[in-house]
N, C-alpha and C positions, 0 to 999 in steps of 0.2 A: 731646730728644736731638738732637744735630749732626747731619748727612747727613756731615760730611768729620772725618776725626780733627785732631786738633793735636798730638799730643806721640807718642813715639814708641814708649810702653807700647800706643798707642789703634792705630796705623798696626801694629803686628804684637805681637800679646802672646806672653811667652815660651811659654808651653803651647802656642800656635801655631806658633811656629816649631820647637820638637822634634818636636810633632806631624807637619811636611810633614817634617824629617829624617829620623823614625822610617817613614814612611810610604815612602819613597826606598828607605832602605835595606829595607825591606821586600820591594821589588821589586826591588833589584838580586840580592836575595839566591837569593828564586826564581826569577830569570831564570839566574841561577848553577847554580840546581838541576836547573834543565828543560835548560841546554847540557850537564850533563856527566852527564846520561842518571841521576838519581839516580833516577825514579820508574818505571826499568825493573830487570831481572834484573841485577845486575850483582853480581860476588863482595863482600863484606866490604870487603878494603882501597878500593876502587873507590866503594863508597857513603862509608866515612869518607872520603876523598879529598876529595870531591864538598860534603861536610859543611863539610871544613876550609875549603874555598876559599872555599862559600859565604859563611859567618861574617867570612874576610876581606875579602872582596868588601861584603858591610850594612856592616862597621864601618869601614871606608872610605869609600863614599857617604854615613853618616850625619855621617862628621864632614867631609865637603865640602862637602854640603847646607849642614851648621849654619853653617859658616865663613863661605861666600860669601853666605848669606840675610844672616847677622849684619853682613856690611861692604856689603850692598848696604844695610841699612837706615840704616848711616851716615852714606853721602851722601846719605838725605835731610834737607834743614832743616824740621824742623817747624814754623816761622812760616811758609814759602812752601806748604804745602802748603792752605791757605785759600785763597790769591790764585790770580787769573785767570789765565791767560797770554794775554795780546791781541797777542805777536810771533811769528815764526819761533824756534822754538829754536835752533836752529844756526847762525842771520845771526849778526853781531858785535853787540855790543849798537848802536855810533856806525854801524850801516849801516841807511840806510833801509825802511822798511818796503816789503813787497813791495806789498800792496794800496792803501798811501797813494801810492805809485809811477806803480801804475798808474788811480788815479784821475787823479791831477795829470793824467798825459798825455793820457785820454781827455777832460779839461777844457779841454786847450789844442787839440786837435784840432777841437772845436766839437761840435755838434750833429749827430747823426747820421740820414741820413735814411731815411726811411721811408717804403713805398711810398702808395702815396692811397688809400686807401676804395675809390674805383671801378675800380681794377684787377681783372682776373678771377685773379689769386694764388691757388692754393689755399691753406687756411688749416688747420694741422693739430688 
């Protein structure tokens, strides 16, 4: 078995991703519950109220969840998801690497020095 997925069934399987849907709206819905006081004394219309919003509230974040998981998994490419990344993600690709950058300069500066052995330097 891989350590990294390749395709994009392996990177998020659907029973997975309704699962984190269902699970959202799960809590947005008793969070719905607990703000509009459902699980104290309240009259009849006031608990259906509570009910109704709830319900709108789950079925709302569960199709937000599902949407935005769904198009976040679009932009990934599953061949790139194997390879390394050895650059900055956010440089331009034709801009130099930060660390090959700062090699070069430390190279042309020279040798750096260092204090002698017999100094009394403390030493950490």
């Amino acid at each position: 078995m891989t350590d990294k997925p390749t395709t994009r069934n392996d990177l998020m399987k659907p029973v997975q991703l309704l699962g984190l849907a269902f699970v959202a709206a799960l809590f947005a819905g008793f969070v719905t519950l607990m703000s509009m006081g459902f699980f104290q004394t309240r009259p009849a219309d006031q608990i259906q109220n509570a009910l109704v919003v709830a319900l709108v509230a789950a079925g709302a974040t569960f199709i937000v969840v599902l949407v935005s998981v769904a198009l976040m998994l679009l932009a990934v490419d599953p061949s790139k998801v194997t390879q390394t990344v050895d650059r900055p993600l956010l440089l331009p690709k034709d801009a130099p690497d930060a660390t090959a950058s700062g090699a070069e300069s430390a190279a042309a500066e020279g040798p750096v020095d260092k204090p002698d052995e017999g100094d009394s330097a403390p030493k950490a």
